[in-house]
C-alpha positions in Angstrom: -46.9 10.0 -11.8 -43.6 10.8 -9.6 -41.6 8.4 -8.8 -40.4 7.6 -5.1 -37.9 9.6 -3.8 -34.6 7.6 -3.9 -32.7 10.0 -1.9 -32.1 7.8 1.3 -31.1 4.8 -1.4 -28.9 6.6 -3.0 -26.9 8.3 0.1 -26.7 4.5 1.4 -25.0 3.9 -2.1 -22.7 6.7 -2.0 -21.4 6.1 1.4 -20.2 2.4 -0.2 -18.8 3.5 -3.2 -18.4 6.1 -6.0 -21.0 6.0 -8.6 -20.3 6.8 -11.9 -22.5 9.1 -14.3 -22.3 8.8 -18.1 -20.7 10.8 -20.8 -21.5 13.2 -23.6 -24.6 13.3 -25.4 -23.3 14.8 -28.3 -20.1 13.7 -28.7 -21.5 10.2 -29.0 -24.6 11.2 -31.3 -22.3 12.8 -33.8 -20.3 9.1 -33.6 -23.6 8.0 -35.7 -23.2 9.8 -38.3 -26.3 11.6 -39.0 -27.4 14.0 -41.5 -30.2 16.7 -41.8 -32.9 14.5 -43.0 -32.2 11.8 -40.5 -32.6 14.6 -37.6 -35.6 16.2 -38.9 -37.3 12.9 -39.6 -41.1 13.4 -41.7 -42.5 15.6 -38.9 -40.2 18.3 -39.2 -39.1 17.7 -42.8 -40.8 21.2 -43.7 -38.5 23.4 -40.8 -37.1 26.6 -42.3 -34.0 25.9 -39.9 -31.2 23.5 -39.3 -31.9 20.6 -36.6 -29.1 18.5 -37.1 -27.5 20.5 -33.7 -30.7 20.0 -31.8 -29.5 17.0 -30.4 -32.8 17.4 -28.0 -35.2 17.0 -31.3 -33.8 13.0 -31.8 -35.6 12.0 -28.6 -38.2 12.2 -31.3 -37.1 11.9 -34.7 -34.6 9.1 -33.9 -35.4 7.4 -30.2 -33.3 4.3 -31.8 -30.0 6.3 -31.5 -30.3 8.1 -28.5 -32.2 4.6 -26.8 -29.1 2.7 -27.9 -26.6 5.9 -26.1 -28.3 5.7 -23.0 -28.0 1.7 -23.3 -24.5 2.0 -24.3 -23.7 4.0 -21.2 -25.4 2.3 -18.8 -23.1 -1.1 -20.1 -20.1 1.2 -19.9 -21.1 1.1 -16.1 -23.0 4.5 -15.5 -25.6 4.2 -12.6 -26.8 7.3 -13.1 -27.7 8.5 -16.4 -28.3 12.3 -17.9 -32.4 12.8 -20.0 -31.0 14.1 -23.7 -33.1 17.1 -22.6 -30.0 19.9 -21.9 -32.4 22.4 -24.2 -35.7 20.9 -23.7 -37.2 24.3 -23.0 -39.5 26.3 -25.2 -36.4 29.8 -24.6 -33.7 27.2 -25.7 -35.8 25.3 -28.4 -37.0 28.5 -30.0 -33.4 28.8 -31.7 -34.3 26.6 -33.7 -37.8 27.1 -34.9 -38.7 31.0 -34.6 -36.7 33.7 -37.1 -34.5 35.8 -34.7 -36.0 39.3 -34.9 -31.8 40.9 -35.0 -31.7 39.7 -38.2 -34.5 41.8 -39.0 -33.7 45.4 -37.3 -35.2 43.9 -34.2 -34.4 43.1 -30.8 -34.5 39.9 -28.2 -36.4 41.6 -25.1 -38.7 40.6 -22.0 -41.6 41.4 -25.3 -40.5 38.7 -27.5 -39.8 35.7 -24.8 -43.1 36.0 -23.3 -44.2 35.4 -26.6 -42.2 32.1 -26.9 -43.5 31.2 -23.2 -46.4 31.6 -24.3 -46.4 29.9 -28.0 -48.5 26.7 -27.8 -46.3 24.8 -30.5 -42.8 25.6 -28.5 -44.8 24.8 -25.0 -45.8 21.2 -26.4 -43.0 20.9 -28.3 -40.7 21.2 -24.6 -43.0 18.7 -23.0 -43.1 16.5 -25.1 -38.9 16.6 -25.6 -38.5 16.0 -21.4 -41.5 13.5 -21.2 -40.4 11.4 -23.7 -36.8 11.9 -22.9 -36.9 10.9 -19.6 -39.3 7.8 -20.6 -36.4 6.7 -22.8 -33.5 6.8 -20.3 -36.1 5.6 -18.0 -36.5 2.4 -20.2 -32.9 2.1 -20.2 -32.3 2.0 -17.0 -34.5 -0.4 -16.2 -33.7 -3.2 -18.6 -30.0 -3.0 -18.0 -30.5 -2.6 -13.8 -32.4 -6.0 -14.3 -29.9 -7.4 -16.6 -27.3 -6.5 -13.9 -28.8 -6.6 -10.9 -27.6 -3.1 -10.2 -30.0 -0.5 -9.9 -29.4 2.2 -12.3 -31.2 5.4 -12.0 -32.6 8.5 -14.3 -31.1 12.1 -14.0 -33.5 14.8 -15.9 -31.2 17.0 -17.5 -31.8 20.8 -16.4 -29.3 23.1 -18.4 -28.4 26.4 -18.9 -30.9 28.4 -21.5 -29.0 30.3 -24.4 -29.9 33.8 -22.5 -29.0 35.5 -19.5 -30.1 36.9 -16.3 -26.9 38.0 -14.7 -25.6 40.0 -17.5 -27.0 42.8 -20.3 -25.8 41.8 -24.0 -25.8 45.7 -24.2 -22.8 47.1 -24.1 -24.8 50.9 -23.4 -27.3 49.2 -21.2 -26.2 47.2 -18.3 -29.7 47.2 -16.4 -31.2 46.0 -19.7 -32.2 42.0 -19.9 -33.5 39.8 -22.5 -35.6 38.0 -20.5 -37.4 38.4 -17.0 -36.7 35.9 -13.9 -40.3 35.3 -14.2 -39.8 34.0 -17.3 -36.9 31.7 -17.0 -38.2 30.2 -14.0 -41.5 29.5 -16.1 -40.2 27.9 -18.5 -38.4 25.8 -15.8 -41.5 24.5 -14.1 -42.9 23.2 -17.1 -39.2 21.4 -17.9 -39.1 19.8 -14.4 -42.8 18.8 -14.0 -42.2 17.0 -17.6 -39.1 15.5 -16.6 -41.4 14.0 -13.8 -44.0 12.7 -15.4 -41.9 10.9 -17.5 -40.1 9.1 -14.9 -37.1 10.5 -13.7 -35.6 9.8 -10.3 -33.3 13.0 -9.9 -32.9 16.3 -10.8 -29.8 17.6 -12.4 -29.2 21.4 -12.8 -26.1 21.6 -14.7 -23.1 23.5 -16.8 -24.3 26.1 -14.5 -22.8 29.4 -16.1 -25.0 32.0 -15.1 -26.3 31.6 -11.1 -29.3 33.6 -11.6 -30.5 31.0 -14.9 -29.2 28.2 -11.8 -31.1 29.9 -9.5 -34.6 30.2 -11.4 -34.1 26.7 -12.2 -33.4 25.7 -8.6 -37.0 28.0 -7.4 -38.8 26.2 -10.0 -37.9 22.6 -8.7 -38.7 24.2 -5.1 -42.5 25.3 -6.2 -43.4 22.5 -7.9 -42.1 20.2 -5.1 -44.5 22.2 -2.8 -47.3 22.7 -5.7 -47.1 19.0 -6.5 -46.8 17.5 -2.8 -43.3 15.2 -4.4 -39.8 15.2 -3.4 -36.9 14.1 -5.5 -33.3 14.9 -5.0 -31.2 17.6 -6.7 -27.7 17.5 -8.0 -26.4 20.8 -9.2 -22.9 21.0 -11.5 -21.8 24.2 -12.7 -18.8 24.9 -15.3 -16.4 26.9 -14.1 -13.0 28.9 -16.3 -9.5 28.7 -15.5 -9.9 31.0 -12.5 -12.3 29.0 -10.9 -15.4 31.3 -12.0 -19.0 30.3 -13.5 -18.3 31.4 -16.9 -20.7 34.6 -17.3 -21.7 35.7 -13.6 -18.1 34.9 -12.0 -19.3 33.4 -9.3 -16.3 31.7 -7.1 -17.0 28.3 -5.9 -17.1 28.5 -2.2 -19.7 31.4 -3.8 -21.7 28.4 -5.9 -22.4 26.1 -3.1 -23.4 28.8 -0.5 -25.9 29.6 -3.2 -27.1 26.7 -3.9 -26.9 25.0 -0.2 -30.1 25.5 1.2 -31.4 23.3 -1.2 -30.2 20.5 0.8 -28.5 19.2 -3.2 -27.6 15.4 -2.7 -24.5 16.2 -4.6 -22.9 19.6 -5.5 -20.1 19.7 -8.2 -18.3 21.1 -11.3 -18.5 19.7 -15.3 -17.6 20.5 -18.9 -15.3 23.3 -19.9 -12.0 22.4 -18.5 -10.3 19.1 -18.4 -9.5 17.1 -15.4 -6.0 18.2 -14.8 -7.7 22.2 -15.1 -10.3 21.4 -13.4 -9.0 19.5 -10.2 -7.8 22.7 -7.9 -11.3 24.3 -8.6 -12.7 20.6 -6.7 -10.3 20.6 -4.3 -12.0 24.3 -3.5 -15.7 23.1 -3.3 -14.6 19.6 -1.9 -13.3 21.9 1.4 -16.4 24.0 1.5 -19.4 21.7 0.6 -21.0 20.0 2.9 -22.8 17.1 0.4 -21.7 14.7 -2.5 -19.2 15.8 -4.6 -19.7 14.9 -8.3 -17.1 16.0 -11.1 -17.5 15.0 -14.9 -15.1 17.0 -16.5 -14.8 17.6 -20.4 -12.0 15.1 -22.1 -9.5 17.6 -22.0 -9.6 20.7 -24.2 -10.8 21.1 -27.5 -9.2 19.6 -30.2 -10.6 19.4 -34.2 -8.3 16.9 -35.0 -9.0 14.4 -32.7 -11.3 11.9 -33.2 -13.7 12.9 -30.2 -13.1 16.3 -31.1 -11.0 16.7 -27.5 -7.6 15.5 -26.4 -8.3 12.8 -23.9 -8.5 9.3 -24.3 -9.7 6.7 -22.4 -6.8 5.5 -20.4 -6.2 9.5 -19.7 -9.9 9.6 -18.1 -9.1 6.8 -16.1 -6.2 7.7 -14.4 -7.3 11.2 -14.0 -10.4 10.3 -12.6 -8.5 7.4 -10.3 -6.3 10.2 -9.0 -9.4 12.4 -8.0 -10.8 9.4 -6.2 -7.6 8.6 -4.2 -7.3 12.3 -3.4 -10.6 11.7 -1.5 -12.7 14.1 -3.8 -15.4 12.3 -5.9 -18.5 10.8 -4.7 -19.7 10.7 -8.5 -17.9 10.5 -11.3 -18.1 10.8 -15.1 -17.7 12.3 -18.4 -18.8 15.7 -20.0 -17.9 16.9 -24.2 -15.8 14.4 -25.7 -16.2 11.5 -23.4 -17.8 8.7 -25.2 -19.0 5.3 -23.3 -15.3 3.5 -23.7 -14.4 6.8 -21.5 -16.6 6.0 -19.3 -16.2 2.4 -18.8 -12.6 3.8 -18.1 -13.7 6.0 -15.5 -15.7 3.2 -14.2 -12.7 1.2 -14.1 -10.7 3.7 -13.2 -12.8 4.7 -9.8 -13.7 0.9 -8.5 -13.3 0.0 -5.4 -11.9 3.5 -4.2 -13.6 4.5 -1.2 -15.7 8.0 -1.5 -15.3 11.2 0.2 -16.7 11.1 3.6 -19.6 13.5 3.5 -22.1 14.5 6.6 -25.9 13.0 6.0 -27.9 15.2 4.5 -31.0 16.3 6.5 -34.5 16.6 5.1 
């Protein structure tokens, strides 16, 4: 059952103060130390692939570790927390549990997703990754809002898919797709009703790199809404390069939010692939042009192997980057994305109290 829409709630909350999301769900699962066996738990023991990197799969296997991440966070000071559900679909979880027919002489096409849309094991499989996903951050949030007497709240976790609509993989073939609209938007439906049933209170389409995969997503919220007679707000984040650009279709940000703005998103914003200091004049950009919440949770700087995180940044540097955003008047949420663990975010918690937000218009219904 859906929960209330906490839109009005939460708009009263950002006009007080900046809220702070949490961090990165992998980064912090690999702090655990897990192996193989430990991912794959005895229901999967027999899988012909990997699933240590199916960081989705240990909402099962191992609810303990990603229970106590979403705990951890919420401590750290996150009001808003992210489902461990970023490839909860059956398109996404199919990498890891159906042979790729290009190793064979084959081909990805339109022919062999329908067949994963349609493959009983991967549909269940998806549901039950979002459902109990979002009943564990649920939980979470819950015990620690009444520890704290701050109400926390549950983001389900929409993200990219690992194929694209706006561009052909064949060089000889630029009309050719791997996958239909249709499709996508499917699978989409099934993520976000699953997300709701297990509890969530928002819905977050992020790392946005391809607006057409944003868009399907963004349809599929809209029809089950109408379908299912709920509301819920959105929040939609995409990751932008150097030049500003959503990494595959090159969409500009003023572009992004005039895609995205009839949506009426509670929040519109940018995350992962830059750092802060990269990724500030891109928020500047969409803070000028947007017309909602902003929210920014950049990546901890930029890759680096030999750091512990695996990226630059460390606490302190989260802090006062993400103090400086909020004193240039351009957060109205703010966290973490790769390599921001929950002592980074506790940073940016500290880092952003007390700041007043950026002055946005109400939103109308």
């Amino acid at each position: 059952m859906a929960r209330p829409d906490p839109t009005a709630e939460l708009q009263k909350a950002l006009r007080q103060r900046i809220l702070v999301l949490d961090g990165a769900m992998g980064t912090t699962i690999r702090s655990y130390g897990l192996v193989e066996k430990e991912a794959r738990g005895s229901r999967f023991a027999d899988s012909q692939k990997d699933l240590l990197n199916n960081g989705d799969i240990l909402s099962i296997t191992r609810p303990d570790v990603i229970g106590d991440i979403h705990k951890r966070f919420y401590e750290a000071g996150s009001d808003i927390c992210e489902t461990n559900t970023f490839s909860a679909t059956s398109i996404a979880q199919s990498e890891f549990f159906v042979d790729d027919p290009r190793e064979h002489g084959g081909i990805k096409d339109p022919e062999f997703f329908q067949k994963i849309i349609d493959d009983p094991m991967l549909r269940d499989l998806a549901w039950e990754l979002n459902v109990e996903s979002s009943r564990l951050c649920r939980k979470w949030a819950d015990n620690v809002g009444s520890d704290t007497g701050i109400k926390r709240y549950v983001a389900g976790a929409i993200g990219p898919l690992t194929v694209s609509l706006s561009t052909s993989p064949d060089a000889n073939d630029a009309g050719f797709r791997t996958v239909t609209f249709d499709q996508v938007k499917e699978d989409y439906i099934r993520q976000v009703r699953a997300l709701i049933a297990g509890g969530c209170d928002i819905l977050m389409v992020e790392t946005i790199f391809d607006a057409l995969n944003a868009k399907a997503a963004l349809v599929a919220i809209q029809e089950v809404f109408e379908a299912d007679a709920l509301k819920l707000p959105i929040i939609v984040s995409a990751a932008v390069g150097r030049g500003g650009e959503t990494m595959i279709s090159a969409q500009k940000v003023e572009a992004m939010w005039n895609a995205v703005a009839h949506v009426n998103p509670l929040a519109v914003g940018l995350n992962c692939s830059l750092g802060p200091d990269l990724m500030k004049p891109h928020l500047e950009e969409l803070a000028k042009v947007s017309a909602t919440h902003i929210s920014c949770y950049p990546n901890a700087g930029l890759p680096n192997p030999l750091a512990p995180t695996g990226f630059d940044l460390e606490p302190p540097h989260m802090n006062a980057y993400m103090k400086e955003f909020a004193l240039d008047g351009l957060l109205n949420l703010a966290g973490g994305c790769c390599g921001n663990t929950p002592e980074h975010v506790a940073a940016i918690a500290e880092g952003v109290k007390g700041i007043a937000p950026r002055e946005v218009p109400l939103l109308e219904d």
